[in-house]
N, CA, C, O and CB atoms as a CASP TS submission, in Angstrom:
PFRMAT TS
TARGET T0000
AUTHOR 0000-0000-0000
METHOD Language model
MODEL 1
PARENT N/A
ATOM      1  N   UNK     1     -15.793  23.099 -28.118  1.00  0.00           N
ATOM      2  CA  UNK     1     -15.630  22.334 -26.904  1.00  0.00           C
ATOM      3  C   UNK     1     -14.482  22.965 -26.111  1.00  0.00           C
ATOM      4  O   UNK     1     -13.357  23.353 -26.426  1.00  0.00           O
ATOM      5  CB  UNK     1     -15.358  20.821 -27.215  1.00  0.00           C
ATOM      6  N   UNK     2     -15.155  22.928 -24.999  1.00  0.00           N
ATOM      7  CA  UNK     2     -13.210  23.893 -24.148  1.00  0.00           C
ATOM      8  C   UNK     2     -13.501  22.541 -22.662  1.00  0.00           C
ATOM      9  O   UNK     2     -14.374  22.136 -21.895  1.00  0.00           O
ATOM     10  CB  UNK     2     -13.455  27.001 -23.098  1.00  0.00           C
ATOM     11  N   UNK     3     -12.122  22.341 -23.024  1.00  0.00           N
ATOM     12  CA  UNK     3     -11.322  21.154 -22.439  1.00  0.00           C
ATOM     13  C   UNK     3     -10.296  22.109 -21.331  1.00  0.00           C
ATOM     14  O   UNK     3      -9.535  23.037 -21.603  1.00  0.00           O
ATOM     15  CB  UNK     3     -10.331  20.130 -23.861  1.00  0.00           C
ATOM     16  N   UNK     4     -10.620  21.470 -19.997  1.00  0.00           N
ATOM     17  CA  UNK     4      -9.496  22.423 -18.924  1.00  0.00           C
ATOM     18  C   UNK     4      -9.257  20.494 -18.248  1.00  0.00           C
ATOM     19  O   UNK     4      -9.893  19.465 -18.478  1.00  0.00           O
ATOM     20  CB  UNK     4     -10.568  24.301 -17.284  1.00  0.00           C
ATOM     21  N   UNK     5      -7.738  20.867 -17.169  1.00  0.00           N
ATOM     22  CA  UNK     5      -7.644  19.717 -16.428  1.00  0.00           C
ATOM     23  C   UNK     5      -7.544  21.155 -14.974  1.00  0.00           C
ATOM     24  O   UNK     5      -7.691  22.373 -15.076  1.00  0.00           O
ATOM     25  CB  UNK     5      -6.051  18.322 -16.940  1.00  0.00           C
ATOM     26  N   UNK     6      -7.291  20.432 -13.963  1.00  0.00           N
ATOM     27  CA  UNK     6      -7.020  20.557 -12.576  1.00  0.00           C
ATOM     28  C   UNK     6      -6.310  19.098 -12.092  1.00  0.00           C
ATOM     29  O   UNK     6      -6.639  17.929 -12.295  1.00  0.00           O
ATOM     30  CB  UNK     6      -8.465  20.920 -11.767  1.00  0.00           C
ATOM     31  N   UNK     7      -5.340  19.627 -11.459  1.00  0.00           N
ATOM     32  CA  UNK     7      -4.258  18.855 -10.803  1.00  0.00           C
ATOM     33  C   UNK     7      -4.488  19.550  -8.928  1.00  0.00           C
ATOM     34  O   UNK     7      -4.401  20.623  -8.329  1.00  0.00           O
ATOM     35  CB  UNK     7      -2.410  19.310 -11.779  1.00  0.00           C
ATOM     36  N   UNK     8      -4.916  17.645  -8.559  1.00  0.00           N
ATOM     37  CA  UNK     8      -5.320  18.360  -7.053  1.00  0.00           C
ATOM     38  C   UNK     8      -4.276  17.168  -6.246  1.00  0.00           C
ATOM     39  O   UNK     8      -4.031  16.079  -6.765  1.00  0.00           O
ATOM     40  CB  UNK     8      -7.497  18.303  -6.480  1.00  0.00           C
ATOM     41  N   UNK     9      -3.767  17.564  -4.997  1.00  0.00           N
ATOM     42  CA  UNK     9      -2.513  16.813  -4.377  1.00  0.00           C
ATOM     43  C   UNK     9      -3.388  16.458  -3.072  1.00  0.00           C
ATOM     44  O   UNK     9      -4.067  17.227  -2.391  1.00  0.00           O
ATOM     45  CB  UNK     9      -0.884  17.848  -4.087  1.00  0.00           C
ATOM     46  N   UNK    10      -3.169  15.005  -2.908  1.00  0.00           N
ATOM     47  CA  UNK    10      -4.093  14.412  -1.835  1.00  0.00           C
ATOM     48  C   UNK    10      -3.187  14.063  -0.856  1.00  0.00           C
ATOM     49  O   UNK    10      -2.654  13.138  -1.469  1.00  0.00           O
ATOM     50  CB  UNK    10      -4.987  13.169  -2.256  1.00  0.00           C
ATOM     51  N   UNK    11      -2.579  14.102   0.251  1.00  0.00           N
ATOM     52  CA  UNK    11      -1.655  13.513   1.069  1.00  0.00           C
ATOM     53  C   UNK    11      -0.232  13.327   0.029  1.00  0.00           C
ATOM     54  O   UNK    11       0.545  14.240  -0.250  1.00  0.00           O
ATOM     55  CB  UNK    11      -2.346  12.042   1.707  1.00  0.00           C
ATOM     56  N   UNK    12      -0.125  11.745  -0.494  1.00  0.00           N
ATOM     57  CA  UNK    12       1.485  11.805  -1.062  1.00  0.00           C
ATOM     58  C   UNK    12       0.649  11.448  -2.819  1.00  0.00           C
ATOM     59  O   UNK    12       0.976  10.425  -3.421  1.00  0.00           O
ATOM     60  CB  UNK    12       3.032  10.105  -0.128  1.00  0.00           C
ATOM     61  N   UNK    13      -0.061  12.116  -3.235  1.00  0.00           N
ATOM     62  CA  UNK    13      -0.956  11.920  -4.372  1.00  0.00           C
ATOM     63  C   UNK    13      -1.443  12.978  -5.371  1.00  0.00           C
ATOM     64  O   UNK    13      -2.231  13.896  -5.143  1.00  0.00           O
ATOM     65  CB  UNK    13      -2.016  11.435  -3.869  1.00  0.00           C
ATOM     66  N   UNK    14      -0.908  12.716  -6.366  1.00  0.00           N
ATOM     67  CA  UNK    14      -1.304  13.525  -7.099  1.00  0.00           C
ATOM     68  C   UNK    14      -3.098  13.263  -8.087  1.00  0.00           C
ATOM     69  O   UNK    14      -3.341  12.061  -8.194  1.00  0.00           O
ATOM     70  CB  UNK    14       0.018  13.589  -7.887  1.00  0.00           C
ATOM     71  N   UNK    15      -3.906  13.935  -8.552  1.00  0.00           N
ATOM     72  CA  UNK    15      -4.991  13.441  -9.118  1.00  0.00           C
ATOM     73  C   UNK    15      -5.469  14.416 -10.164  1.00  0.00           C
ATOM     74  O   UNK    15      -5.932  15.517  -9.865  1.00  0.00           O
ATOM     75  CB  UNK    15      -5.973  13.137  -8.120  1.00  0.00           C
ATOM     76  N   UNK    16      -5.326  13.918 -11.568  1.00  0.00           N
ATOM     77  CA  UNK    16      -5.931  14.965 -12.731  1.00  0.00           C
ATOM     78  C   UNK    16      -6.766  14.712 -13.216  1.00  0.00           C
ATOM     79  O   UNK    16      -6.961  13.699 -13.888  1.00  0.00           O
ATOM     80  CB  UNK    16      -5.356  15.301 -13.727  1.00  0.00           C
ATOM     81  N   UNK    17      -7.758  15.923 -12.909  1.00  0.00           N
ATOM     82  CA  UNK    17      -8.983  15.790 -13.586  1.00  0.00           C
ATOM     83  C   UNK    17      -9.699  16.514 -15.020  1.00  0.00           C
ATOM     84  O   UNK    17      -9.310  17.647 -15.302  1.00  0.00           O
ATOM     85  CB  UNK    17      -9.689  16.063 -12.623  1.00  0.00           C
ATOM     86  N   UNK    18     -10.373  16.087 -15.598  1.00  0.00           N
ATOM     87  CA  UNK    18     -10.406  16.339 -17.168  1.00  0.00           C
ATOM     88  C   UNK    18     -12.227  16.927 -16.277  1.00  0.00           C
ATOM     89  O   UNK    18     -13.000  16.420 -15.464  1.00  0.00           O
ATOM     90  CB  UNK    18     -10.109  14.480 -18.797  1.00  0.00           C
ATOM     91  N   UNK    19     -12.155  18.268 -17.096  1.00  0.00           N
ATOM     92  CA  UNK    19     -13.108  18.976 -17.683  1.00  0.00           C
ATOM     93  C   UNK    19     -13.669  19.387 -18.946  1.00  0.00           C
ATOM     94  O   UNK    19     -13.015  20.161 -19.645  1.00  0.00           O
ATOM     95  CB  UNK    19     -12.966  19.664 -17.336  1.00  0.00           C
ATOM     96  N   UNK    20     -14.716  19.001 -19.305  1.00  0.00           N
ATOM     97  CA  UNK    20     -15.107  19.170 -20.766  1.00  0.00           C
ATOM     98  C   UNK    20     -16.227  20.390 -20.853  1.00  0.00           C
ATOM     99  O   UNK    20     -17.004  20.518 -19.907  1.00  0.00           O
ATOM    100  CB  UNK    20     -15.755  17.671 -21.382  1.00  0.00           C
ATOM    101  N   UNK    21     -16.275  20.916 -21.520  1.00  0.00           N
ATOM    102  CA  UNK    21     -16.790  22.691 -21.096  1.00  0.00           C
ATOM    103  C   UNK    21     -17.504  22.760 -19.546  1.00  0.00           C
ATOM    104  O   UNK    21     -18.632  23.209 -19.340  1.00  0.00           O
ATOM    105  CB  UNK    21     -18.283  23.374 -22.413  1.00  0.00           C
ATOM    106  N   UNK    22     -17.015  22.466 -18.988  1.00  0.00           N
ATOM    107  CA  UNK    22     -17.186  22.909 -17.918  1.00  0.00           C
ATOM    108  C   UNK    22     -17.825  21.506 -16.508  1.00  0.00           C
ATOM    109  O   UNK    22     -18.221  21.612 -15.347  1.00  0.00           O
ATOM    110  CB  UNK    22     -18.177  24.176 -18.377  1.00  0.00           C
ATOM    111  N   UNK    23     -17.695  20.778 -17.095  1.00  0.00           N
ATOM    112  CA  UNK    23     -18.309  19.311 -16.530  1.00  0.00           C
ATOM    113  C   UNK    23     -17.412  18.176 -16.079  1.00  0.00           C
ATOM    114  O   UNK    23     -16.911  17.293 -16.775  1.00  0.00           O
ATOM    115  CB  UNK    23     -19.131  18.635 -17.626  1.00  0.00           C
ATOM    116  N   UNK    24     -17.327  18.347 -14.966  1.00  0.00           N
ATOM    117  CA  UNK    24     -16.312  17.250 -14.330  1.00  0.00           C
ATOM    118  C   UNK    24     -16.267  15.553 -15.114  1.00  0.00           C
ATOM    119  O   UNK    24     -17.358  14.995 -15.230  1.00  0.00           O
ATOM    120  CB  UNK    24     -16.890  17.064 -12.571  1.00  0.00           C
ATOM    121  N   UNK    25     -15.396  15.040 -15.461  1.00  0.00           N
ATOM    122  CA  UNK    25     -15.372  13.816 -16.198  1.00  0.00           C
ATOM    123  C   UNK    25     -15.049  12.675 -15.261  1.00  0.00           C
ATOM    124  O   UNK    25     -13.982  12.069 -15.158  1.00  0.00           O
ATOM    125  CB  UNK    25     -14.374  13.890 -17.337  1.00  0.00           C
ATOM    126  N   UNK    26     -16.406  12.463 -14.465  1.00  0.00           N
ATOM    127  CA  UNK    26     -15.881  11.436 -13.655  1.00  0.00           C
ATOM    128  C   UNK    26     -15.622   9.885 -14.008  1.00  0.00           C
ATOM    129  O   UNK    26     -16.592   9.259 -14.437  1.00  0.00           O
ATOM    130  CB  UNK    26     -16.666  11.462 -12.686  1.00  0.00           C
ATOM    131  N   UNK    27     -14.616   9.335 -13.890  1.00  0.00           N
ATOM    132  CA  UNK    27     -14.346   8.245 -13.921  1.00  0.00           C
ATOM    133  C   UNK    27     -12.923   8.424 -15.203  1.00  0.00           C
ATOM    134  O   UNK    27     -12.484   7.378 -15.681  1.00  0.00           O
ATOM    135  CB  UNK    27     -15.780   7.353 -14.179  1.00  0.00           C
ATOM    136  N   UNK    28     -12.502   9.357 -15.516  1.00  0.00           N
ATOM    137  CA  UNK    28     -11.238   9.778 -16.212  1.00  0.00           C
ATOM    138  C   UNK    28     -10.014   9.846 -15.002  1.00  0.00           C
ATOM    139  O   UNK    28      -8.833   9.517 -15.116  1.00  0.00           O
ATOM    140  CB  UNK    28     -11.507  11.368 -17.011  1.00  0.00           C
ATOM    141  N   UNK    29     -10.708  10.374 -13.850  1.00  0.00           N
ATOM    142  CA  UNK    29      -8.906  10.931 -12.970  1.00  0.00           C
ATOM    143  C   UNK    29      -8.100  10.065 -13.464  1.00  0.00           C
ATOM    144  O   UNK    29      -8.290   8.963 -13.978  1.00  0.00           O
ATOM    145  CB  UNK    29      -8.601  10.783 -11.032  1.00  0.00           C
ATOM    146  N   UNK    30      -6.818  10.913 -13.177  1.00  0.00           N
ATOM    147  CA  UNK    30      -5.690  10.083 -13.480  1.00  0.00           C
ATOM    148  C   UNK    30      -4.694  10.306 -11.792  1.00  0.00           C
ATOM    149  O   UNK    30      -4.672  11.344 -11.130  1.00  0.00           O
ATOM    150  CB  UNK    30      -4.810  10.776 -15.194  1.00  0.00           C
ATOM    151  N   UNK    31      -4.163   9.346 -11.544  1.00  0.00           N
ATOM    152  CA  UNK    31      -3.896   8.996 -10.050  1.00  0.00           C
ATOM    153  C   UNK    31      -1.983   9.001 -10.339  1.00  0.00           C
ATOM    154  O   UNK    31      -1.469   8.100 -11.001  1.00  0.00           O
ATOM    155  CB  UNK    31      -4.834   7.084  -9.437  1.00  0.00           C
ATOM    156  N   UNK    32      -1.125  10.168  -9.713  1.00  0.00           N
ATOM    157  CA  UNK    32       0.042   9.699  -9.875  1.00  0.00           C
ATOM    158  C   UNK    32       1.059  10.285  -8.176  1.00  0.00           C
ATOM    159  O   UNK    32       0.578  11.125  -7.415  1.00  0.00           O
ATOM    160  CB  UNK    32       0.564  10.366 -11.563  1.00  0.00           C
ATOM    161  N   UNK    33       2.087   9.781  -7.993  1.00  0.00           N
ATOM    162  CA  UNK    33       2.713  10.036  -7.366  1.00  0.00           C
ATOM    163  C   UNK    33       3.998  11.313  -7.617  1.00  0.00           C
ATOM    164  O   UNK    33       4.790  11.676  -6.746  1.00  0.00           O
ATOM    165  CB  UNK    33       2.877   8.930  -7.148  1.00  0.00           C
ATOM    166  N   UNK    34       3.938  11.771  -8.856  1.00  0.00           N
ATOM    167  CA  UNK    34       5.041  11.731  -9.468  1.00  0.00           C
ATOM    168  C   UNK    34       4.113  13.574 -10.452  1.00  0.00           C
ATOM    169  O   UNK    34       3.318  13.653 -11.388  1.00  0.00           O
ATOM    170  CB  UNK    34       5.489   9.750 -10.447  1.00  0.00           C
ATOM    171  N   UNK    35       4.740  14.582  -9.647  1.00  0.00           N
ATOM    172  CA  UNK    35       4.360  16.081 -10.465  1.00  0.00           C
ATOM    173  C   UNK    35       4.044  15.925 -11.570  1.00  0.00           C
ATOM    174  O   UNK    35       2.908  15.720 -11.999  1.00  0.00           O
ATOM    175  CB  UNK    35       5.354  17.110 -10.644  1.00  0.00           C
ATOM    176  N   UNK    36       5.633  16.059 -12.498  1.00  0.00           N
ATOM    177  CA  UNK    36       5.754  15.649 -13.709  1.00  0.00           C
ATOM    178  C   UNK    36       5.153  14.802 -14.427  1.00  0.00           C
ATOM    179  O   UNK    36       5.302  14.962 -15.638  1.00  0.00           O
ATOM    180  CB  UNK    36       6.574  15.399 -13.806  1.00  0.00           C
ATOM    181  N   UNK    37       4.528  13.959 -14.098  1.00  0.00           N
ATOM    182  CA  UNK    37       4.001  12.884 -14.462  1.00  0.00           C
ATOM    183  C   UNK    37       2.302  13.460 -14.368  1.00  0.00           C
ATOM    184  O   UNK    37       1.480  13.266 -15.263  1.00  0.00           O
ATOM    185  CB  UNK    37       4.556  11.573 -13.479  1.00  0.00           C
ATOM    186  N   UNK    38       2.084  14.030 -13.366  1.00  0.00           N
ATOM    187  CA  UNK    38       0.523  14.516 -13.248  1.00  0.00           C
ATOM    188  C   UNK    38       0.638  15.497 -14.700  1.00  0.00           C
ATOM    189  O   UNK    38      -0.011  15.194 -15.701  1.00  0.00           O
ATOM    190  CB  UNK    38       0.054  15.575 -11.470  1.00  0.00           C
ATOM    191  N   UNK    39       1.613  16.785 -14.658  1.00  0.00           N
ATOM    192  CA  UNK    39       1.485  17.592 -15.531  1.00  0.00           C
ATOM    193  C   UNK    39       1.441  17.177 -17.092  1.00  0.00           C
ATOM    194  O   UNK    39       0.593  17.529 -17.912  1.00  0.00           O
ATOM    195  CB  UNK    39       2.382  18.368 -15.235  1.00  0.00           C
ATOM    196  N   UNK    40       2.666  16.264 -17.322  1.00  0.00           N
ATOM    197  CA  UNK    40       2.147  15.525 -18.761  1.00  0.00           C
ATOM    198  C   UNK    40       1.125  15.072 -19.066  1.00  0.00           C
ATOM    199  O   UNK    40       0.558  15.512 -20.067  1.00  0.00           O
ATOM    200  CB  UNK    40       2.654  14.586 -19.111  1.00  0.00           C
ATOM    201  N   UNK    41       0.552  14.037 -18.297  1.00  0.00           N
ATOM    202  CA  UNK    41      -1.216  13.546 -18.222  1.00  0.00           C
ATOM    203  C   UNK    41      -1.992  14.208 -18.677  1.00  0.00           C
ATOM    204  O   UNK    41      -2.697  13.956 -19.654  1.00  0.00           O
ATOM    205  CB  UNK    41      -1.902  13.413 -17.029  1.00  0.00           C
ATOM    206  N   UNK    42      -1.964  15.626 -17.708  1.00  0.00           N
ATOM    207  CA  UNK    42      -3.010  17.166 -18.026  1.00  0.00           C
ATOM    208  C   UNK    42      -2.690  17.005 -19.587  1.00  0.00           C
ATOM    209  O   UNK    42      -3.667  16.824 -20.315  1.00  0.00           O
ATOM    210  CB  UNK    42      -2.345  19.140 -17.174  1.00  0.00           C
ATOM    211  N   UNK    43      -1.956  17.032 -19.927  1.00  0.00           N
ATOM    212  CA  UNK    43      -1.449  18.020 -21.370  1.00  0.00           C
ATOM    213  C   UNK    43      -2.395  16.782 -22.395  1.00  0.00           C
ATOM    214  O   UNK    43      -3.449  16.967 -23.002  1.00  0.00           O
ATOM    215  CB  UNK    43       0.983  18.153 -21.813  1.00  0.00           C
ATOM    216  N   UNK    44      -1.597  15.580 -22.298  1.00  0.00           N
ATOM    217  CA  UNK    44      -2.232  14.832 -22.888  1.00  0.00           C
ATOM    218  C   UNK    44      -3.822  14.458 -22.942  1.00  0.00           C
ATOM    219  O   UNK    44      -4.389  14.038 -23.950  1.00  0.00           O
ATOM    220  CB  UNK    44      -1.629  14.083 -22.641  1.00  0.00           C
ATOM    221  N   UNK    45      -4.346  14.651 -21.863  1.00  0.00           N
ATOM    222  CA  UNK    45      -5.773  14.601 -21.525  1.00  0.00           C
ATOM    223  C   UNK    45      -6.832  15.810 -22.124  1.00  0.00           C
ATOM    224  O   UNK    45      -8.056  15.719 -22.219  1.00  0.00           O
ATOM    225  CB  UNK    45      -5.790  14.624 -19.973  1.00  0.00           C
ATOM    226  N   UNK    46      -5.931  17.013 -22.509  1.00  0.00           N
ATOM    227  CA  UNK    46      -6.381  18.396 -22.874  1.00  0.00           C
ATOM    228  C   UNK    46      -6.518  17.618 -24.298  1.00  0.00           C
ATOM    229  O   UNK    46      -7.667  17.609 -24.740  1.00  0.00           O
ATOM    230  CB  UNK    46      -5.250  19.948 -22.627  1.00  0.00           C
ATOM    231  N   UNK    47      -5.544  16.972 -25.075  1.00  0.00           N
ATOM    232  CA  UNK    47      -5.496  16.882 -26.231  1.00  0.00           C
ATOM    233  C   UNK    47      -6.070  16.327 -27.034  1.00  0.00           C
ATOM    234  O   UNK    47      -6.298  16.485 -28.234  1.00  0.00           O
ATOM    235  CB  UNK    47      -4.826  16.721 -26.408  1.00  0.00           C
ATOM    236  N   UNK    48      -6.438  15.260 -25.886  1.00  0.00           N
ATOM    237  CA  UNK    48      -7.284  14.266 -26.271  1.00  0.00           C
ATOM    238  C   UNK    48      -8.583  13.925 -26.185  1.00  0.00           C
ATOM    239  O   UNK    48      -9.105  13.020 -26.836  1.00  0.00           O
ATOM    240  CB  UNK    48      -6.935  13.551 -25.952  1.00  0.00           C
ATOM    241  N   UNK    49      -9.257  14.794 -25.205  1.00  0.00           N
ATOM    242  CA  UNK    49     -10.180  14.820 -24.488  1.00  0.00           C
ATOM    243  C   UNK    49     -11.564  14.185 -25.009  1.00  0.00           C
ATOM    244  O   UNK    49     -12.129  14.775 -25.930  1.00  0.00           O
ATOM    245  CB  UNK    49     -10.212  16.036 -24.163  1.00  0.00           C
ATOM    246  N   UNK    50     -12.081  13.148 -24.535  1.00  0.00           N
ATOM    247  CA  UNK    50     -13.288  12.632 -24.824  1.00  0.00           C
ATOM    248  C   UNK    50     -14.414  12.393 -23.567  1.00  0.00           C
ATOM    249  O   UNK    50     -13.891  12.408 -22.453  1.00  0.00           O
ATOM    250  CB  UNK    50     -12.947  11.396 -25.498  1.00  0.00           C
ATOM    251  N   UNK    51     -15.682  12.206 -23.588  1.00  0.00           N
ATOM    252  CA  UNK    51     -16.934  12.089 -22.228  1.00  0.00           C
ATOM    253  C   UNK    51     -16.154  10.903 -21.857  1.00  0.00           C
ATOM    254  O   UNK    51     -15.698   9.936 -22.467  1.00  0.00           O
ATOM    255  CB  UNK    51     -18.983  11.776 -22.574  1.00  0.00           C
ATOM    256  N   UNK    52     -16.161  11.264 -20.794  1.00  0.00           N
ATOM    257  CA  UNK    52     -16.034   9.594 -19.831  1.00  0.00           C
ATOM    258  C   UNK    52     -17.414   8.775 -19.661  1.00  0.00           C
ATOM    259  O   UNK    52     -18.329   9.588 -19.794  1.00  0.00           O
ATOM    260  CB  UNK    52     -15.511   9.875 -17.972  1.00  0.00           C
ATOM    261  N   UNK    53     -17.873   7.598 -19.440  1.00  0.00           N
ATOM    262  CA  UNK    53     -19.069   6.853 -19.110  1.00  0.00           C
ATOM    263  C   UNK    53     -19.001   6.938 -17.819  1.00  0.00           C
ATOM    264  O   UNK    53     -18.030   6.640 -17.123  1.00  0.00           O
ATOM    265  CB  UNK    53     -19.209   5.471 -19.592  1.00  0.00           C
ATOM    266  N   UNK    54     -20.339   7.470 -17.367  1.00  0.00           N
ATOM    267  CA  UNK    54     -20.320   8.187 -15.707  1.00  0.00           C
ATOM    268  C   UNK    54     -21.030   7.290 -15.196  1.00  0.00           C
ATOM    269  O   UNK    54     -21.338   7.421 -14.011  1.00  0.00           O
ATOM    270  CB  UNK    54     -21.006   9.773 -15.327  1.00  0.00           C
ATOM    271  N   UNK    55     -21.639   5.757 -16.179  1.00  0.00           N
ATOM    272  CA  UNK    55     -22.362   5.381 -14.896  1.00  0.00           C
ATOM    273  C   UNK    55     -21.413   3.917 -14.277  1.00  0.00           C
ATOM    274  O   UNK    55     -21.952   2.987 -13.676  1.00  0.00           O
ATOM    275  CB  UNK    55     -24.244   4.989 -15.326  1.00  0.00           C
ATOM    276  N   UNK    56     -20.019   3.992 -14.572  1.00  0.00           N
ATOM    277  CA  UNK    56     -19.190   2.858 -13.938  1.00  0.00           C
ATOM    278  C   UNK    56     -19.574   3.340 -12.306  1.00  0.00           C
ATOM    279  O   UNK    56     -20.240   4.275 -11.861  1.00  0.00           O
ATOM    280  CB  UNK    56     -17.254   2.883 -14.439  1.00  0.00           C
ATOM    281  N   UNK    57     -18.938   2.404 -11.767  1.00  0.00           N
ATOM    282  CA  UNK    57     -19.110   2.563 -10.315  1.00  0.00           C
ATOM    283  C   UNK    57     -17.938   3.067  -9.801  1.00  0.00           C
ATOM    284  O   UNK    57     -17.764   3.422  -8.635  1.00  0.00           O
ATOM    285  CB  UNK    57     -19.463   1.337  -9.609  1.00  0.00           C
ATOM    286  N   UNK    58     -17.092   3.090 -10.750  1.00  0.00           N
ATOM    287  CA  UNK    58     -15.389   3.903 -10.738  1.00  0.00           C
ATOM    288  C   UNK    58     -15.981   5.463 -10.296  1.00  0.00           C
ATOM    289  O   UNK    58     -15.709   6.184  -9.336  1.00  0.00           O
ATOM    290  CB  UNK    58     -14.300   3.963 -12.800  1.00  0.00           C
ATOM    291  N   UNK    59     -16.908   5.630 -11.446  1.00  0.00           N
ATOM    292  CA  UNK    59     -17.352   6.784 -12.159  1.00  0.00           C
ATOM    293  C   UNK    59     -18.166   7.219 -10.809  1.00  0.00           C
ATOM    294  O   UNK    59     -17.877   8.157 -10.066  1.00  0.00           O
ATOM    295  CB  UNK    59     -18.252   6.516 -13.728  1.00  0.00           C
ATOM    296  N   UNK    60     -18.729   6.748 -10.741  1.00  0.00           N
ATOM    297  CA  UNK    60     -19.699   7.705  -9.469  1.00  0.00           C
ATOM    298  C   UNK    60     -18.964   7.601  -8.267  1.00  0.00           C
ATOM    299  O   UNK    60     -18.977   8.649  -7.621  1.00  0.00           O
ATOM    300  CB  UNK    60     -21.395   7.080  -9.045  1.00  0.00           C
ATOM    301  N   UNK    61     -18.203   6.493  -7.662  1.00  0.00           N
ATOM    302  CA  UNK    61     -17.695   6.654  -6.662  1.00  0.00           C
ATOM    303  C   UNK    61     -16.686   8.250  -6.799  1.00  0.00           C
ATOM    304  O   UNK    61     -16.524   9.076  -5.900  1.00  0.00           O
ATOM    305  CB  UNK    61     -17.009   5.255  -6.398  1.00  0.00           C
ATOM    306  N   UNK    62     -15.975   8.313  -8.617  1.00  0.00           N
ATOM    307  CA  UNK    62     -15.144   9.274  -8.215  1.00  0.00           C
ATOM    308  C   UNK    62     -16.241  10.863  -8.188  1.00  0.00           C
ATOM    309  O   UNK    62     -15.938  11.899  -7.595  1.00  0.00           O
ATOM    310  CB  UNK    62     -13.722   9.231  -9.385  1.00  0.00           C
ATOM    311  N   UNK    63     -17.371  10.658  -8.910  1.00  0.00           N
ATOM    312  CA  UNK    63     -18.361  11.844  -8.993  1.00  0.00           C
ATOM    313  C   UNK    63     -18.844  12.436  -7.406  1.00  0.00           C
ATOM    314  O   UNK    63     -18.962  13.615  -7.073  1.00  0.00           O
ATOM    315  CB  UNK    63     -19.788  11.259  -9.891  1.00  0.00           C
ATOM    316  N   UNK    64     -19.056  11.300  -6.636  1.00  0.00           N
ATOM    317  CA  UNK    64     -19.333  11.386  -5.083  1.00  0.00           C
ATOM    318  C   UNK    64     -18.473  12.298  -4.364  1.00  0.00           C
ATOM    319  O   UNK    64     -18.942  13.353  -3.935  1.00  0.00           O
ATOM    320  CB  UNK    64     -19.165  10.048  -4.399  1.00  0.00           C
ATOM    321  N   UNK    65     -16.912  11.906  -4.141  1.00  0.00           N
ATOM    322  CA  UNK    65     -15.538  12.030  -4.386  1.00  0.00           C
ATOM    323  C   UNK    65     -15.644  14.085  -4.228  1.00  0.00           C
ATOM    324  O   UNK    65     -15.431  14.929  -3.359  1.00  0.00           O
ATOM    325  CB  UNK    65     -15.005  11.100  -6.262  1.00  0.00           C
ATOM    326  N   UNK    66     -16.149  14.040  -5.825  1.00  0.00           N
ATOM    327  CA  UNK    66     -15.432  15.327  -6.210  1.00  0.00           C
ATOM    328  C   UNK    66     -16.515  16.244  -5.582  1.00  0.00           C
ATOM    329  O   UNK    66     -16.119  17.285  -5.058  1.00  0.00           O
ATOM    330  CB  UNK    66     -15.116  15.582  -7.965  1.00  0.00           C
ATOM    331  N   UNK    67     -17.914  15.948  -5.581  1.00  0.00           N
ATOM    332  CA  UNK    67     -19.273  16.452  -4.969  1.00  0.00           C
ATOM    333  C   UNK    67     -18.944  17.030  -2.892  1.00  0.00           C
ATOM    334  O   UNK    67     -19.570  17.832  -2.199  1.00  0.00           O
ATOM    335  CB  UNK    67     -20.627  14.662  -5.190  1.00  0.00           C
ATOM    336  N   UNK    68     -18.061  16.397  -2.655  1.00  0.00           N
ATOM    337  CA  UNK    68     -17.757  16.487  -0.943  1.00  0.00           C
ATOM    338  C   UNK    68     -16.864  17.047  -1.259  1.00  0.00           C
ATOM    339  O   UNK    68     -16.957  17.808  -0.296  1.00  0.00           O
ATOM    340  CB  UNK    68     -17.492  15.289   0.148  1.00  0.00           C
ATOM    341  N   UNK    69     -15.954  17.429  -1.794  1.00  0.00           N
ATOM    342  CA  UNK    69     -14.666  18.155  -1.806  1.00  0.00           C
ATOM    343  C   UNK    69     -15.121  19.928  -2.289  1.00  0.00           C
ATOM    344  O   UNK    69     -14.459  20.800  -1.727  1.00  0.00           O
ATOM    345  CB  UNK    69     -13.495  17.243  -3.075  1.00  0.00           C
ATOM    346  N   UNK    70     -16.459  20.492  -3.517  1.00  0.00           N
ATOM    347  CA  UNK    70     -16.866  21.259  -3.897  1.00  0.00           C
ATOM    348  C   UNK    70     -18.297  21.329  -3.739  1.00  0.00           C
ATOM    349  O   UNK    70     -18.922  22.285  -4.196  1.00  0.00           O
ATOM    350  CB  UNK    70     -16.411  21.302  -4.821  1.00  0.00           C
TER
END
């Protein structure tokens, strides 16, 4: 399994996202104000890494989200 994050900065926002071989994990972001705080997340999220359930409405709104941005 190869686990990556991406740390993307939205206006005053930070947002980390968990990749699991290669597959966006929507409904995982993690939402912070605070660098340091995004970068620990990543680390921890690498470590831990499990599928998110994509069919919340969290989940697709954030799948929608990431689909207009790439």
């Amino acid at each position: 399994m190869t686990v990556a994050t991406k740390i993307v900065k939205r206006d005053d926002e930070y947002r980390v996202r968990l990749f699991i071989d290669g597959e966006y994990q929507a409904g995982a972001d993690y939402y912070t104000d605070d660098l340091d705080d995004a970068r620990d997340t990543a680390r921890l999220m690498e470590k831990g890494a499990v599928h998110s359930d994509k069919e919340t409405e969290f989940a697709k709104d954030e799948q929608t989200e990431y689909d207009e941005e790439n």
